[in-house]
SEFIZA-3560 file (N, C-alpha, C; in Angstrom, 3 decimals):
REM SEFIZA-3560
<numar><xx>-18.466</xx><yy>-6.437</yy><zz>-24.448</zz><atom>N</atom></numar>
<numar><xx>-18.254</xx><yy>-7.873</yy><zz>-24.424</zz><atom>CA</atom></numar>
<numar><xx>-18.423</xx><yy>-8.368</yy><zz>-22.990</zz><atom>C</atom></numar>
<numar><xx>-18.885</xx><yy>-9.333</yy><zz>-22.746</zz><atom>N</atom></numar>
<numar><xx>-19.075</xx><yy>-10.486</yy><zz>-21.541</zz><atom>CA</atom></numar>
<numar><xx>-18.531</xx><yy>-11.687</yy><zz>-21.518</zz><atom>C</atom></numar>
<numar><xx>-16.804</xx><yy>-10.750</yy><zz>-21.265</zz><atom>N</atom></numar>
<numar><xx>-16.235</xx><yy>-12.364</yy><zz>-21.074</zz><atom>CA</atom></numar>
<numar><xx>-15.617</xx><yy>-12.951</yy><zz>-23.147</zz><atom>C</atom></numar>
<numar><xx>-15.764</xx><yy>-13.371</yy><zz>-23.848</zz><atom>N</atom></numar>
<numar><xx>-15.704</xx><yy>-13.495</yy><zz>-25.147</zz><atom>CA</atom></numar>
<numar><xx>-16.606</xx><yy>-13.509</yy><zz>-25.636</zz><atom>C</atom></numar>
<numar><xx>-17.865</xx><yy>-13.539</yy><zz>-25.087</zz><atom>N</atom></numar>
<numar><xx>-19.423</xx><yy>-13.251</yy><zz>-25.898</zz><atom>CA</atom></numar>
<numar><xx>-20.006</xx><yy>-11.802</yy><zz>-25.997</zz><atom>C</atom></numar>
<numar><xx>-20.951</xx><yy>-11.523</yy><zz>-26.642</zz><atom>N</atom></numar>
<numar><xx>-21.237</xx><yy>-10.002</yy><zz>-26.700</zz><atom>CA</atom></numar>
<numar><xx>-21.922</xx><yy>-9.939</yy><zz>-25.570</zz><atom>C</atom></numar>
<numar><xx>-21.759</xx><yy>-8.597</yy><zz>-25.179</zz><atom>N</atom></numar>
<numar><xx>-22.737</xx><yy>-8.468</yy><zz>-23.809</zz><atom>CA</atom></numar>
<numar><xx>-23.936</xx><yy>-8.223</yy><zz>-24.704</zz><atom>C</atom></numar>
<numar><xx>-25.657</xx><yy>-8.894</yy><zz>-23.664</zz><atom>N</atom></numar>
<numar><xx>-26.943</xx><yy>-8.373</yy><zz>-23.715</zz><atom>CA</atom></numar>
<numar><xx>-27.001</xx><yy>-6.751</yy><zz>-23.544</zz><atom>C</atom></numar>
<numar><xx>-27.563</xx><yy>-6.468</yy><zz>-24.339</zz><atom>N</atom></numar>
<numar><xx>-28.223</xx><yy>-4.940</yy><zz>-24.141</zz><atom>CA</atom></numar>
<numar><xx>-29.556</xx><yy>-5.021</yy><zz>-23.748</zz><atom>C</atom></numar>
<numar><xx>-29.861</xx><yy>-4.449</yy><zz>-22.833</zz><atom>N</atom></numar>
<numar><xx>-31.661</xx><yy>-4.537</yy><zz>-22.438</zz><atom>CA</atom></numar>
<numar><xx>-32.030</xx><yy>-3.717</yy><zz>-23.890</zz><atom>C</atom></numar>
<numar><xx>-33.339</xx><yy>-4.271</yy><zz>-23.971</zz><atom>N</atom></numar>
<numar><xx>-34.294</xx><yy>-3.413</yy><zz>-24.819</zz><atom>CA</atom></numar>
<numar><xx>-34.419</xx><yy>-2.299</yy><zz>-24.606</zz><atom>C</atom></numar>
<numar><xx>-35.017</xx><yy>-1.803</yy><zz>-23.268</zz><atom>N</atom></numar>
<numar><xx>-35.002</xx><yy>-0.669</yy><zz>-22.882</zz><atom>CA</atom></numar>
<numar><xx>-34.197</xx><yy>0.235</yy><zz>-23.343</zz><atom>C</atom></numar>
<numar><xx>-32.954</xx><yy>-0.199</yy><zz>-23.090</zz><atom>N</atom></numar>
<numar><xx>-31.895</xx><yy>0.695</yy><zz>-24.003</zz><atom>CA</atom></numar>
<numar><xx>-31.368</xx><yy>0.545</yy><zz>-25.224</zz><atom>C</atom></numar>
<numar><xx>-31.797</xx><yy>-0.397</yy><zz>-25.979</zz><atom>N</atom></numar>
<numar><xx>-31.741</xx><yy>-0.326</yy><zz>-27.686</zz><atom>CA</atom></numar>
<numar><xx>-33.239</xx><yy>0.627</yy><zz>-27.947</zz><atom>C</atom></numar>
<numar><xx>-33.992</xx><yy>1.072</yy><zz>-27.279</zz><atom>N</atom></numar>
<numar><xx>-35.218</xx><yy>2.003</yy><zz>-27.225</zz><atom>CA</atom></numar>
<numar><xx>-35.363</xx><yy>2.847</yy><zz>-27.248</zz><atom>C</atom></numar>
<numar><xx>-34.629</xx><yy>3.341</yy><zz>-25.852</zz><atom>N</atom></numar>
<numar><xx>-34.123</xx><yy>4.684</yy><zz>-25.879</zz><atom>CA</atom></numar>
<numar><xx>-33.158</xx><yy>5.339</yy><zz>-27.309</zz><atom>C</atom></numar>
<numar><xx>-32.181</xx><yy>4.440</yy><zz>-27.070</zz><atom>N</atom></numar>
<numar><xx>-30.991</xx><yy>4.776</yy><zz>-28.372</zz><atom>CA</atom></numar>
<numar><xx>-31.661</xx><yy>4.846</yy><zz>-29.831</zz><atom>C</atom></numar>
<numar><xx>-32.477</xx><yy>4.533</yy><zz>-30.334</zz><atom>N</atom></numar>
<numar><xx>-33.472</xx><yy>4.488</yy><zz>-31.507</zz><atom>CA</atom></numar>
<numar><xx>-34.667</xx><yy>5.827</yy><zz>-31.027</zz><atom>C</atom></numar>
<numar><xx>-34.829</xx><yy>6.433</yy><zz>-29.798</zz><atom>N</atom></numar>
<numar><xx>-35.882</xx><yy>7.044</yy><zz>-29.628</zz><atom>CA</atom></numar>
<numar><xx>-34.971</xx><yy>8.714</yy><zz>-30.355</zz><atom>C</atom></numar>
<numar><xx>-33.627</xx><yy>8.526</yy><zz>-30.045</zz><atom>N</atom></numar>
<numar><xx>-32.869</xx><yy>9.752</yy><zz>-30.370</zz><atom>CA</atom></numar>
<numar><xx>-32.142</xx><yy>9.782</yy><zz>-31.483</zz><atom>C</atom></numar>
<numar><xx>-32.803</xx><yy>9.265</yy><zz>-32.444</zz><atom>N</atom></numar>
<numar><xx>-32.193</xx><yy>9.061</yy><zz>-33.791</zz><atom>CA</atom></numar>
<numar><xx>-33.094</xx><yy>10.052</yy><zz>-34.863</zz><atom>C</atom></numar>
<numar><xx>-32.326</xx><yy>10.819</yy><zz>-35.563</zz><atom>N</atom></numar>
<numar><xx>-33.081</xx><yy>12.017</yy><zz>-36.357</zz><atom>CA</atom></numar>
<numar><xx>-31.859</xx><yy>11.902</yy><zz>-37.175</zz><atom>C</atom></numar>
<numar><xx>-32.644</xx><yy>11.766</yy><zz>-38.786</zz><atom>N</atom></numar>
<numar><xx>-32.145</xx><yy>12.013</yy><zz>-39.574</zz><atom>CA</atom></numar>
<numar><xx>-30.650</xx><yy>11.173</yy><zz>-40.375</zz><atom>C</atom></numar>
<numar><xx>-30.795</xx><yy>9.841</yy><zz>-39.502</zz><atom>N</atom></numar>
<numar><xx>-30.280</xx><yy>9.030</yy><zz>-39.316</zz><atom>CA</atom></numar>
<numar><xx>-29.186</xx><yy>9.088</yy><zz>-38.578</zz><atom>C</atom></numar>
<numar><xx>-28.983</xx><yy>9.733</yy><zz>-37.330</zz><atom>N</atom></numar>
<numar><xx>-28.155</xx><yy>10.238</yy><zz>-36.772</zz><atom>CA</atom></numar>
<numar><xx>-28.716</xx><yy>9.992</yy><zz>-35.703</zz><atom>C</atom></numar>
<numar><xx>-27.856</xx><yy>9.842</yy><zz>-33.919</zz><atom>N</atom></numar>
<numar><xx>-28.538</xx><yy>9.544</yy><zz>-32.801</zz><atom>CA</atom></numar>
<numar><xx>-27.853</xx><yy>10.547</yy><zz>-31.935</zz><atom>C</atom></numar>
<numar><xx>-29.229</xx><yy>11.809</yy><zz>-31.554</zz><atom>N</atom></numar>
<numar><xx>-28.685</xx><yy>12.749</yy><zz>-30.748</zz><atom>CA</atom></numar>
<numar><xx>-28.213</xx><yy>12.137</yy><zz>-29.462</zz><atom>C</atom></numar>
<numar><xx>-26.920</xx><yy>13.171</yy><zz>-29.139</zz><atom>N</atom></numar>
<numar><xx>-26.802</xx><yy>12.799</yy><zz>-27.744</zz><atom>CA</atom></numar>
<numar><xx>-27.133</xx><yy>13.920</yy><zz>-26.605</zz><atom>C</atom></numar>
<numar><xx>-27.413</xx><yy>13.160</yy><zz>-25.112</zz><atom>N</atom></numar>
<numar><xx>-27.894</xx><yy>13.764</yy><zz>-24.606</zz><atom>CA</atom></numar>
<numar><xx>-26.981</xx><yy>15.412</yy><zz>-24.119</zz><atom>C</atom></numar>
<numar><xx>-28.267</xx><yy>16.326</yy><zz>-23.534</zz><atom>N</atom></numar>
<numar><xx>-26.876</xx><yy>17.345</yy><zz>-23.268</zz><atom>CA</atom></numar>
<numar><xx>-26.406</xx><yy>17.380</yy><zz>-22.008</zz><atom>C</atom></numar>
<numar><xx>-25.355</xx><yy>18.380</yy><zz>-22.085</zz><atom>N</atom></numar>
<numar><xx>-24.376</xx><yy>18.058</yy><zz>-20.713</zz><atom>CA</atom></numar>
<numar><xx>-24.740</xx><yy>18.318</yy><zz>-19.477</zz><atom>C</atom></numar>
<numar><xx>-25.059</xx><yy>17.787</yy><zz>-18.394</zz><atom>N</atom></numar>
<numar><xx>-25.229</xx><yy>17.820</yy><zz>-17.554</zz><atom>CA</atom></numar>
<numar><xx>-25.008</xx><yy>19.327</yy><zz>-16.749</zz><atom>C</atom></numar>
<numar><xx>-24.023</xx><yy>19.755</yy><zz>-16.659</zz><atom>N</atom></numar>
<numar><xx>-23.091</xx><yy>21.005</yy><zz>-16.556</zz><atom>CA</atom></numar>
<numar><xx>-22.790</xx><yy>22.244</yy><zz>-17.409</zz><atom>C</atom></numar>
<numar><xx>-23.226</xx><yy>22.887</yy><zz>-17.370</zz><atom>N</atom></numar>
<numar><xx>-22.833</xx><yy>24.106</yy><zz>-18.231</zz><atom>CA</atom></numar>
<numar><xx>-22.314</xx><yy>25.330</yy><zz>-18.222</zz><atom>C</atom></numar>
<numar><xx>-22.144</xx><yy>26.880</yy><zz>-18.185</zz><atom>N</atom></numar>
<numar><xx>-21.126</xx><yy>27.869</yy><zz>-17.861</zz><atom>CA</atom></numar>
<numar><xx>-22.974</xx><yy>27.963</yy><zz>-16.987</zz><atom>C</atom></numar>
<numar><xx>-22.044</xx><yy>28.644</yy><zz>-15.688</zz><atom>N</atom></numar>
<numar><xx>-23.088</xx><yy>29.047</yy><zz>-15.129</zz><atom>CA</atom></numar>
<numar><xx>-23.539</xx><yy>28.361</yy><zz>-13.668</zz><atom>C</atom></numar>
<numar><xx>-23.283</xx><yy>26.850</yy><zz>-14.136</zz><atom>N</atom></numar>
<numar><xx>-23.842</xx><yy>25.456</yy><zz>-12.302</zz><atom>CA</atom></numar>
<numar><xx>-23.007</xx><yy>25.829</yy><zz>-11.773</zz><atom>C</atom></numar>
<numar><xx>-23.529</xx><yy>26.265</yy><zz>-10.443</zz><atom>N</atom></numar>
<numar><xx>-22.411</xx><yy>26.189</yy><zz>-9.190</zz><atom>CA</atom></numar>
<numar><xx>-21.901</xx><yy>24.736</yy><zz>-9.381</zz><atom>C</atom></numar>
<numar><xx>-20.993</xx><yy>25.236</yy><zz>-8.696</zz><atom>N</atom></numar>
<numar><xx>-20.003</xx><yy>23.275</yy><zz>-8.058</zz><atom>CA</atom></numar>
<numar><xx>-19.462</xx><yy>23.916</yy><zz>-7.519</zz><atom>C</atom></numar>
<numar><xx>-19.198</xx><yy>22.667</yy><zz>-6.825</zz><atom>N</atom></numar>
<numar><xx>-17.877</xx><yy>22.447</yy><zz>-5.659</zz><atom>CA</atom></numar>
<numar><xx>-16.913</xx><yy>21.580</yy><zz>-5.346</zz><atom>C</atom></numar>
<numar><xx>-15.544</xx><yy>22.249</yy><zz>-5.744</zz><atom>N</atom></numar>
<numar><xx>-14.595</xx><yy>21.365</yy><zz>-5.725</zz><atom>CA</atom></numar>
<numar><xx>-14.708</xx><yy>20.578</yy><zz>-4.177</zz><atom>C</atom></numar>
<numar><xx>-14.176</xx><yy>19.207</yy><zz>-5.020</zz><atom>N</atom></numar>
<numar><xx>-14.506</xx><yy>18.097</yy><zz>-3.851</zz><atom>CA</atom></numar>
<numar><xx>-13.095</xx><yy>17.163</yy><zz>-3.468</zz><atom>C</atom></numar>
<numar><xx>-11.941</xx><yy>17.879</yy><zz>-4.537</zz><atom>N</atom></numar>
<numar><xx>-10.965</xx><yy>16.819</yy><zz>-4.243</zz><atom>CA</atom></numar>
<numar><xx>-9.446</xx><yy>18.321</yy><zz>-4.509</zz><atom>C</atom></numar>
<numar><xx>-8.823</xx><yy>18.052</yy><zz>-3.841</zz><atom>N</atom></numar>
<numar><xx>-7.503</xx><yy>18.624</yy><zz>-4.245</zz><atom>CA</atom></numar>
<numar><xx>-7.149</xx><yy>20.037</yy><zz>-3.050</zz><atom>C</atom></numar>
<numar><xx>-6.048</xx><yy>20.752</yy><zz>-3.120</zz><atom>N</atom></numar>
<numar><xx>-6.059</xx><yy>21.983</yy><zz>-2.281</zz><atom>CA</atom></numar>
<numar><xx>-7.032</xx><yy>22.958</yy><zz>-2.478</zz><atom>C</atom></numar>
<numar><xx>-7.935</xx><yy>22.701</yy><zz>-3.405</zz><atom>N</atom></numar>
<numar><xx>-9.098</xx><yy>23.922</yy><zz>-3.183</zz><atom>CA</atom></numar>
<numar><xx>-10.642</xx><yy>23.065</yy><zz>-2.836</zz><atom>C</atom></numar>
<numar><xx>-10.715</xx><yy>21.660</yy><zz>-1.913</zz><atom>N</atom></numar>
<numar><xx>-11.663</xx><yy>20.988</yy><zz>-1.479</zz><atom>CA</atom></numar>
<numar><xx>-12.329</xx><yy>21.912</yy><zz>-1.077</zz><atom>C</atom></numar>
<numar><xx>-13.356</xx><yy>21.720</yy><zz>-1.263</zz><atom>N</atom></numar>
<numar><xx>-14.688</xx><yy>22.422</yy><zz>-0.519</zz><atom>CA</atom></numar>
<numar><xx>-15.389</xx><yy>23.752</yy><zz>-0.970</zz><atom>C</atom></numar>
<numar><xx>-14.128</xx><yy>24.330</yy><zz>-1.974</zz><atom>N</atom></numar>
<numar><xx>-14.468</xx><yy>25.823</yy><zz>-2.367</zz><atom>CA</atom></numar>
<numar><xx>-15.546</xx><yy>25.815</yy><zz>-3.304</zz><atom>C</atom></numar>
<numar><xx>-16.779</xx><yy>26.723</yy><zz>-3.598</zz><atom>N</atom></numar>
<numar><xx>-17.930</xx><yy>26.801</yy><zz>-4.275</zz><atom>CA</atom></numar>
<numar><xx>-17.385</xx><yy>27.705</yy><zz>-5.076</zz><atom>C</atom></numar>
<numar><xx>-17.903</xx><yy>27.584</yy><zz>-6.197</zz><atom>N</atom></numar>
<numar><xx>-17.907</xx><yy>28.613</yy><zz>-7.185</zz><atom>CA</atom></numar>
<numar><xx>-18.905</xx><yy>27.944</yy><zz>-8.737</zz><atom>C</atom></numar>
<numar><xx>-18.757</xx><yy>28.889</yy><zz>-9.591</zz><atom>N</atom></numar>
<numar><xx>-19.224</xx><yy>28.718</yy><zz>-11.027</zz><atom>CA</atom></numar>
<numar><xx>-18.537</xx><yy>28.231</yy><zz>-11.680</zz><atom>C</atom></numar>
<numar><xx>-19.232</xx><yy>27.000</yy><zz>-12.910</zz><atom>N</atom></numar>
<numar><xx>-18.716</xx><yy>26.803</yy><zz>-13.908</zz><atom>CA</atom></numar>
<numar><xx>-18.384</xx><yy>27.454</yy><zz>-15.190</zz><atom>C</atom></numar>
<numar><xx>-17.287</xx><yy>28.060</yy><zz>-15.495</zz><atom>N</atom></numar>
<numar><xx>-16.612</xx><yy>28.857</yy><zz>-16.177</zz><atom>CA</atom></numar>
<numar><xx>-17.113</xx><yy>28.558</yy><zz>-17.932</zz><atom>C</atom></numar>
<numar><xx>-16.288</xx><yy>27.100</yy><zz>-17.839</zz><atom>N</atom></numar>
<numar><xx>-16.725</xx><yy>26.354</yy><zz>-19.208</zz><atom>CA</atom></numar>
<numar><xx>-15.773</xx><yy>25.033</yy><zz>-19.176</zz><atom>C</atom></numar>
<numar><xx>-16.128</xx><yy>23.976</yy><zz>-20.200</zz><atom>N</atom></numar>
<numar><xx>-15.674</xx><yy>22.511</yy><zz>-20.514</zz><atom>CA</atom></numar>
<numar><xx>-14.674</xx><yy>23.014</yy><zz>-21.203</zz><atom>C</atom></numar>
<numar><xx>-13.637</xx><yy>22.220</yy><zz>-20.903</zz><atom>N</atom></numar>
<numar><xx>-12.163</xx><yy>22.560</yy><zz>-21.545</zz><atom>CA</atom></numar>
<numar><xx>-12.027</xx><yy>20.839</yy><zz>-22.011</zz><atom>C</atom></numar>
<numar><xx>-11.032</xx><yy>20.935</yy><zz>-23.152</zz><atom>N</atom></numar>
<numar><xx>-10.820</xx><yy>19.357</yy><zz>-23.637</zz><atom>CA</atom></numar>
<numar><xx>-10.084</xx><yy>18.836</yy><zz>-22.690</zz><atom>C</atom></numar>
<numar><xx>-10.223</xx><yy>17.226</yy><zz>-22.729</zz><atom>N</atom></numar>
<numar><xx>-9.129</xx><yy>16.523</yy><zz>-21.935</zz><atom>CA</atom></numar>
<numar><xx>-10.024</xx><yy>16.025</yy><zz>-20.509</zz><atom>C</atom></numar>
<numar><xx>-11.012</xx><yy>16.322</yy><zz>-20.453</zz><atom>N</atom></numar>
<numar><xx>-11.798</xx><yy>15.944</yy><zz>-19.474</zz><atom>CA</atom></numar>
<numar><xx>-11.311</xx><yy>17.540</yy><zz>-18.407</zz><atom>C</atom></numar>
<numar><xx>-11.166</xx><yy>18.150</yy><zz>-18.347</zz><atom>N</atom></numar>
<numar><xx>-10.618</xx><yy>19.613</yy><zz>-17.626</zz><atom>CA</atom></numar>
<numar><xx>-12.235</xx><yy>20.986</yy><zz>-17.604</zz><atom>C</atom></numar>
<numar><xx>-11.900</xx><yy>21.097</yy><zz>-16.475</zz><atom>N</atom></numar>
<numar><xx>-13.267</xx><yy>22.396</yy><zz>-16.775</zz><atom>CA</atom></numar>
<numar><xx>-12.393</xx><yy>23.903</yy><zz>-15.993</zz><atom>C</atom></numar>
<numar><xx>-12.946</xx><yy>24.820</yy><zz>-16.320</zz><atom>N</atom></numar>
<numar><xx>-12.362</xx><yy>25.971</yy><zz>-15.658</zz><atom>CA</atom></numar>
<numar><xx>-13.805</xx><yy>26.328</yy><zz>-14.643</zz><atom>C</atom></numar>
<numar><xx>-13.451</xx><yy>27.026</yy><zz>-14.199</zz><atom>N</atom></numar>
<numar><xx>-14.191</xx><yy>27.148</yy><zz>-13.026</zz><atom>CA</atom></numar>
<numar><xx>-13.810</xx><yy>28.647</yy><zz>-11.711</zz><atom>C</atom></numar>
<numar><xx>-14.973</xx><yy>29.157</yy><zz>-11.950</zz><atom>N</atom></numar>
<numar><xx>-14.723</xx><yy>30.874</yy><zz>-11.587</zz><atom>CA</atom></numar>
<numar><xx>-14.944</xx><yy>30.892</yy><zz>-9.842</zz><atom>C</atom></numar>
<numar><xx>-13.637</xx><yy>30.865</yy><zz>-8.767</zz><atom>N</atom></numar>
<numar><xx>-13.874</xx><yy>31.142</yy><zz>-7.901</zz><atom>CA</atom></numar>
<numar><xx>-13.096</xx><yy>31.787</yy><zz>-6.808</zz><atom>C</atom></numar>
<numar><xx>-14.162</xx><yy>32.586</yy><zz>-5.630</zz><atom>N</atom></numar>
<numar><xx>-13.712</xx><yy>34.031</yy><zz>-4.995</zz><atom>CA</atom></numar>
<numar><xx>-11.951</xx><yy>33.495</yy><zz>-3.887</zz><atom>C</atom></numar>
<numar><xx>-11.622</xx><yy>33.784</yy><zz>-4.635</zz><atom>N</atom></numar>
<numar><xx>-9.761</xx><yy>33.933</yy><zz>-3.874</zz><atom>CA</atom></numar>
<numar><xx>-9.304</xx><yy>34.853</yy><zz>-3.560</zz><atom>C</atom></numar>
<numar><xx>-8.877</xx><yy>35.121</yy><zz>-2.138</zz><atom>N</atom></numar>
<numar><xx>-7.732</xx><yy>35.953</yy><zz>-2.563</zz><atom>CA</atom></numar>
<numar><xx>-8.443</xx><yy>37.665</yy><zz>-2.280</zz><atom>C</atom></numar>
<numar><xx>-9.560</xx><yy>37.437</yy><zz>-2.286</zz><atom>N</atom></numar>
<numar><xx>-10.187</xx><yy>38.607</yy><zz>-2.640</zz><atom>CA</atom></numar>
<numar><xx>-10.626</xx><yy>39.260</yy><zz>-3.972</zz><atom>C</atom></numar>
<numar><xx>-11.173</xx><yy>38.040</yy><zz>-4.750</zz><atom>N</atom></numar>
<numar><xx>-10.919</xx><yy>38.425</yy><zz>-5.772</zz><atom>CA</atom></numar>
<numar><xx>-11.914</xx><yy>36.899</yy><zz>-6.521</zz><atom>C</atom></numar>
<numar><xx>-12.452</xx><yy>37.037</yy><zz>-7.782</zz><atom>N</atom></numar>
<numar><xx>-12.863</xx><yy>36.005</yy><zz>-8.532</zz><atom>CA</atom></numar>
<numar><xx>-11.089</xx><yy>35.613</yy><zz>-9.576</zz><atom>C</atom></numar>
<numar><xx>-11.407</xx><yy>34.271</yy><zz>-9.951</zz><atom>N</atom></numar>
<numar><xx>-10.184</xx><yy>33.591</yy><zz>-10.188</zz><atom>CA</atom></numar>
<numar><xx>-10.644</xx><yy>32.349</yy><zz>-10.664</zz><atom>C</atom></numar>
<numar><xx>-9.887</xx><yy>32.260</yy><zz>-12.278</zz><atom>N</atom></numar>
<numar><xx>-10.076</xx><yy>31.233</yy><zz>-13.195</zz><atom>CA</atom></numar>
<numar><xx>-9.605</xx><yy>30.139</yy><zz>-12.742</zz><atom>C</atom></numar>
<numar><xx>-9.749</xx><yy>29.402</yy><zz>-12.267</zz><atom>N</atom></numar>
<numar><xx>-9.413</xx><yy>28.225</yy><zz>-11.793</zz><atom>CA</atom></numar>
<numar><xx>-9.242</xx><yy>26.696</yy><zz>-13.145</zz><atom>C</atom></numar>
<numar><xx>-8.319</xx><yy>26.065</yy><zz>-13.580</zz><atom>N</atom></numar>
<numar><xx>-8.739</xx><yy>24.964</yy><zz>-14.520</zz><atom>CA</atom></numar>
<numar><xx>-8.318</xx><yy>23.853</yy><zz>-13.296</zz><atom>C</atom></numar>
<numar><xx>-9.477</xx><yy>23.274</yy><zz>-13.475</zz><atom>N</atom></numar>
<numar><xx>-9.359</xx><yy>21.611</yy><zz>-12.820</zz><atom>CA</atom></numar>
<numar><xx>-9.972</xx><yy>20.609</yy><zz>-13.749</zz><atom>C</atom></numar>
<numar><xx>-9.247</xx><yy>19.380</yy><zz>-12.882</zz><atom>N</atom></numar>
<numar><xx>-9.655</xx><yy>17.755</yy><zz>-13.441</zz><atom>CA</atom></numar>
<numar><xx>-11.327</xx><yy>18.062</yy><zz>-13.612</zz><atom>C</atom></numar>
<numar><xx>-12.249</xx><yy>17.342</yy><zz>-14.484</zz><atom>N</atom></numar>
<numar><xx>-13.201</xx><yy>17.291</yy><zz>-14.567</zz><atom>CA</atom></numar>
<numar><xx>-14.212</xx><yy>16.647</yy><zz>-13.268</zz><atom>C</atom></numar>
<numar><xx>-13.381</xx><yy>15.392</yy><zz>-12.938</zz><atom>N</atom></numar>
<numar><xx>-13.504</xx><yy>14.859</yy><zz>-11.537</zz><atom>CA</atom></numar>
<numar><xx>-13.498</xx><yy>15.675</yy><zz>-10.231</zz><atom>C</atom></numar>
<numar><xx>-12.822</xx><yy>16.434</yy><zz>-10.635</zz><atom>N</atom></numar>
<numar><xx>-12.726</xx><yy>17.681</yy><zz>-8.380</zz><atom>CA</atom></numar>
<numar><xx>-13.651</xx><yy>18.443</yy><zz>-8.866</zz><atom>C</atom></numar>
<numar><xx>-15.144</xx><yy>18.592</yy><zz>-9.502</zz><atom>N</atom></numar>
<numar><xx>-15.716</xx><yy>19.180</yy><zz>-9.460</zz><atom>CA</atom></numar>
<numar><xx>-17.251</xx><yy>18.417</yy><zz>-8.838</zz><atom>C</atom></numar>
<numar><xx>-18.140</xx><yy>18.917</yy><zz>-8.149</zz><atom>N</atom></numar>
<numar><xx>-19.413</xx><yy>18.211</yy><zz>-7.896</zz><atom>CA</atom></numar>
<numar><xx>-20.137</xx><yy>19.548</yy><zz>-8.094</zz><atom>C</atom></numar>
<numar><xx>-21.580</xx><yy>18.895</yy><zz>-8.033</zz><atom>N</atom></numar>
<numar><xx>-23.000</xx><yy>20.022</yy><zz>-8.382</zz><atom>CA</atom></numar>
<numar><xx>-23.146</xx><yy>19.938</yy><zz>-7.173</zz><atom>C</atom></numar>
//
């Protein structure tokens, strides 16, 4: 909405959204992130540390595999303290 009117949708993107429709169904795209992308936490007491993405946990949460300690270490964080 815009305000009490519907918001405009560009064409462009009523285009796209119809380009991914199979079967009367509209795929969505895939995740950006998967087990495997490095990242790097960017926010919290483990800023800056690199490691692997473990896997997507619900709740917006990802786990995330990195060297601590001497050691690799499951890490679960906010979905947000993570960057590519």
């Amino acid at each position: 909405m815009h305000g009490v009117l519907p918001a405009r949708i560009p064409d462009r993107v009523i285009a796209e959204i119809r380009s991914r429709k199979r079967a009367g169904l509209v795929e969505l795209p895939k995740p950006r992130f998967g087990p495997g992308t490095g990242v790097r936490v960017i926010s919290g007491p483990l800023s800056d540390q690199i490691g692997l993405l473990g896997a997507l946990r619900p709740h917006e949460r990802v786990l995330v595999l990195l060297q601590l300690l001497g050691g690799e270490r499951r890490v679960e964080l906010a979905r947000g303290d993570r960057g590519g």
